[in-house]
C-alpha positions in Angstrom: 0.0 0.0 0.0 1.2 3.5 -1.0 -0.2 6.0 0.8 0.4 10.2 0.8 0.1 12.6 3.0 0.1 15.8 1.5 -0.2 19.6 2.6 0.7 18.5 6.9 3.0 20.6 9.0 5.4 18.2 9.7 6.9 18.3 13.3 10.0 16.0 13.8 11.0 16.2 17.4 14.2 14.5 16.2 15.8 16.2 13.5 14.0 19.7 14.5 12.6 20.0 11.5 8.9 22.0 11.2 8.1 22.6 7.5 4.4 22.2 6.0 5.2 19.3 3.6 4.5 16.2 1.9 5.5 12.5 3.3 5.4 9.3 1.5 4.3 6.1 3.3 5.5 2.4 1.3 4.1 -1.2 2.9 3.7 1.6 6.3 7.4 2.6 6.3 8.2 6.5 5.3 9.5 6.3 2.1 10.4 10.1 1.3 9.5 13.6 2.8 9.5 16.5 0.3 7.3 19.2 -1.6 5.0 18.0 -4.3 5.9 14.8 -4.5 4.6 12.9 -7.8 1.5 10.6 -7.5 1.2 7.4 -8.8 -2.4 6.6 -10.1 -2.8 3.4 -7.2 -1.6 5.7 -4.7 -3.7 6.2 -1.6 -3.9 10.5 -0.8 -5.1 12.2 2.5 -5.3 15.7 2.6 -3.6 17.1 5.7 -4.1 20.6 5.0 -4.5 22.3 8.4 -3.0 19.5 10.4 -0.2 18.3 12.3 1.9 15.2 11.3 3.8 14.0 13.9 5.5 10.5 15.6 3.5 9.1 17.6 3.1 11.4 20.9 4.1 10.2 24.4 2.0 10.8 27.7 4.2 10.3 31.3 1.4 10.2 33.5 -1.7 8.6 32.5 -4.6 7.4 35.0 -6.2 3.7 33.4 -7.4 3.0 36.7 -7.3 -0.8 35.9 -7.5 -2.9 38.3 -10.0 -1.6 40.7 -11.7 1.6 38.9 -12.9 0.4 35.9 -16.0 2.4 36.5 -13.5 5.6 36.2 -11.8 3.9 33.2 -10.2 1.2 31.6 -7.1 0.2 29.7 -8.9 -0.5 26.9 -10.9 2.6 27.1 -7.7 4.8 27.9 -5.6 3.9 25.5 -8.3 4.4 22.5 -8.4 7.9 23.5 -4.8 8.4 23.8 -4.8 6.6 20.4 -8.0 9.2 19.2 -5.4 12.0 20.5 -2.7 11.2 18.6 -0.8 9.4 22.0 0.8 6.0 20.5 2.7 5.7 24.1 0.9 6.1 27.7 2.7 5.3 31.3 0.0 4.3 33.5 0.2 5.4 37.4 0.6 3.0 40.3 -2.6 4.3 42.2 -5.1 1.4 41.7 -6.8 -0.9 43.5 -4.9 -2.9 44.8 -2.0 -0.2 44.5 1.2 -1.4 41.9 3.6 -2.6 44.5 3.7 -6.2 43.6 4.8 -7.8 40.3 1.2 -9.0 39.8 -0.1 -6.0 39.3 3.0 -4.6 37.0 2.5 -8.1 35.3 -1.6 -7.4 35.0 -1.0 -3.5 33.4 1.1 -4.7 30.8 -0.8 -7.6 29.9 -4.1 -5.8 28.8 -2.1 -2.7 27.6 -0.2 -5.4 25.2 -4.6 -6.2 24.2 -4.8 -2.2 22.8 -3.0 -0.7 19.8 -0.8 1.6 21.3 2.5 0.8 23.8 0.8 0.8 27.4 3.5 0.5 30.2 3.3 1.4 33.9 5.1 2.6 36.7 5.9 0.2 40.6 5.0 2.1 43.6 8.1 3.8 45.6 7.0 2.8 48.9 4.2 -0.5 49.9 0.9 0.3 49.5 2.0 3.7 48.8 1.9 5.0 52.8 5.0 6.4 52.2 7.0 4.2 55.2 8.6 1.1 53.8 10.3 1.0 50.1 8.4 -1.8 48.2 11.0 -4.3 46.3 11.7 -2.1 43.4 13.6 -4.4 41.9 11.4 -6.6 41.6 8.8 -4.2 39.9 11.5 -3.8 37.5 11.8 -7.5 36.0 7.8 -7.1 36.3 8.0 -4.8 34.0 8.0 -1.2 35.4 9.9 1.4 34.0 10.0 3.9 37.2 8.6 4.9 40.2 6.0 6.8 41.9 3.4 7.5 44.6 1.8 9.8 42.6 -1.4 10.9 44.7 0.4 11.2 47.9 3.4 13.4 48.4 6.7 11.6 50.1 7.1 13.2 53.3 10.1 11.2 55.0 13.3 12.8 53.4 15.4 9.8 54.5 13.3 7.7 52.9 13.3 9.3 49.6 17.1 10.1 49.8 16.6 6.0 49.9 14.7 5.9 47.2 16.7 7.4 45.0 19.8 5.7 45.8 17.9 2.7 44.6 16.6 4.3 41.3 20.4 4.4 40.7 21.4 1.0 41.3 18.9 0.1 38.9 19.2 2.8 37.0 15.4 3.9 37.2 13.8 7.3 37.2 11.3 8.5 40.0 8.4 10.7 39.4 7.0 12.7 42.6 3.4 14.2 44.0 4.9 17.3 45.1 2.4 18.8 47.6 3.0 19.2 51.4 -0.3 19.2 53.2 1.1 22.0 55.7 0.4 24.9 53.2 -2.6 23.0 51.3 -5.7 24.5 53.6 -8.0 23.9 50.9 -6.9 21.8 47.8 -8.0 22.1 44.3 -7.3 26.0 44.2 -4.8 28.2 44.8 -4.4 30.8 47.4 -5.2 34.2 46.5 -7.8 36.9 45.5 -9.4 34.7 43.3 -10.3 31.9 46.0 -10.6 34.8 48.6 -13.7 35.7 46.6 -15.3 32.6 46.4 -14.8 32.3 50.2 -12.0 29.6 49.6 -9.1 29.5 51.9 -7.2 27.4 49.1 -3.7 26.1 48.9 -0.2 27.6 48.7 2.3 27.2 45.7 4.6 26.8 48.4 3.3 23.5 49.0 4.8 22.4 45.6 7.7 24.2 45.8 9.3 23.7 48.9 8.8 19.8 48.6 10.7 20.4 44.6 13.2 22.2 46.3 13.8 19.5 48.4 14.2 17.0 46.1 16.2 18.5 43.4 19.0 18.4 45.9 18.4 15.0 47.5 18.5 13.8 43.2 22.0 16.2 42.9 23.2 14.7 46.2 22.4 10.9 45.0 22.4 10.9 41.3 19.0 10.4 41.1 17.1 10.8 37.6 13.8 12.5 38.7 10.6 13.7 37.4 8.5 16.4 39.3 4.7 15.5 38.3 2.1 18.4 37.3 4.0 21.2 37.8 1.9 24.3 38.3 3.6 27.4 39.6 6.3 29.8 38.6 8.3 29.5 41.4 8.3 25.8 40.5 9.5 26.3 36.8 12.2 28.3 38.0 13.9 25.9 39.9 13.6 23.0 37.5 15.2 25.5 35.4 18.0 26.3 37.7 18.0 22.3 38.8 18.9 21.1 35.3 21.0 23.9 34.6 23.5 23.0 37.5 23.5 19.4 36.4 20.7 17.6 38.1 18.7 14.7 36.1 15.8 17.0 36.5 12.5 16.8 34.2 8.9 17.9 35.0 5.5 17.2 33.6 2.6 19.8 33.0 -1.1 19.3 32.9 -3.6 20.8 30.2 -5.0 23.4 32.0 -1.9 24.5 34.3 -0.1 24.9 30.8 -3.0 26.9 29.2 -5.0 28.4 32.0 -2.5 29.7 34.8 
């Protein structure tokens, strides 16, 4: 099957290349990008005009909810909208029911993500059942299948424990994702503190709540090596010291949500 796509803006995260273009597809293998290509007569054409053609996108932090919330969602169900979305790669969280602490449940994730059409994979839980006390055996989440780490949900409150937990992410050479939000500054959660919630009669939650816990863990991932990823980053403040984090030579990354990137 011959197939072209013609008239796309073509965004190519690896060569840097943004051009609107033409791309030729051969037995679904790309056999040439370039303007006005020539068409055969048996040749398949879609007309991309207006669109974006792009590799498959990747999401970091998706919520399946399988096992335990299928009511919420499903594997199946998530990953045909990630697919609808133009997401060909999803990493699932560990906050189901039971909680991904055990190699069943790694095992369980990957097995009905290998069911959909897109490349489903999953994180292991830092600590067992994610109470943030005891590390679980991460690696043996890892020959389950895991790719990192995470108690997303529930912010990490023991620093010795996550100074631990990234030691570990380095023997096995891991990354570790983090909830950053300390309950001491988060009064009212779901918005932020200021005039805005003071008019709705909302006492709200700091941004120091997400900071102050990123702070601390961009040194702890300097001090041990640690490759780290700081989860729905949503202030300035925040930003900034990724920024500075990376800059002085941490493994630092961070994730943003929809509306924190468009609406704040």
């Amino acid at each position: 099957m011959t197939l072209l796509i013609e008239g796309g803006i073509l965004m190519d995260p690896y060569s840097g290349r943004e051009e609107k273009t033409d791309i030729l597809i051969e037995n679904g293998k790309i056999k040439h990008i370039g303007k006005n290509i020539s068409c055969l007569k048996e040749m398949d054409r879609l007309d991309a005009s207006g669109c974006i053609v792009a590799p498959g996108f990747i999401d970091v932090h998706v919520h399946f909810r399988e096992p335990g919330f299928s009511h919420k969602e499903e594997i199946k169900t998530g990953a045909l909208a990630a697919a609808a979305g133009g997401y060909t790669t999803v990493v699932c969280m560990a906050n189901t029911k039971p909680v991904a602490d055990k190699e069943e449940i790694i095992n369980y994730v990957m097995e009905e993500g290998e069911k959909t059409g897109i490349t489903v994979l999953t994180v292991g839980c830092i600590t067992k059942n994610m109470e943030g006390k005891e590390l679980t055996d991460m690696e043996a989440l890892k020959k389950g299948g895991a790719i990192g780490f995470s108690d997303d949900g529930k912010p990490m409150m023991d620093n010795l424990l996550v100074e631990e937990a990234m030691k570990e992410g380095v023997r096995l050479n891991m990354p570790l994702s983090f909830h950053e939000e300390d309950p001491n500054y988060v009064w009212e959660s779901g918005v932020n503190a200021g005039k805005a919630a003071k008019s709705l009669g909302l006492k709200g939650a700091s941004s120091r709540a997400e900071w102050e816990m990123i702070k601390r863990d961009i040194a702890l991932a300097k001090k041990t090596g640690a490759s780290i990823n700081i989860q729905h980053i949503s202030s300035k403040k925040s930003i900034e010291l990724v920024r500075e984090g990376k800059a002085s030579g941490g493994n630092i990354h961070a994730e943003v949500t929809p509306h924190h990137f468009s609406l704040t």
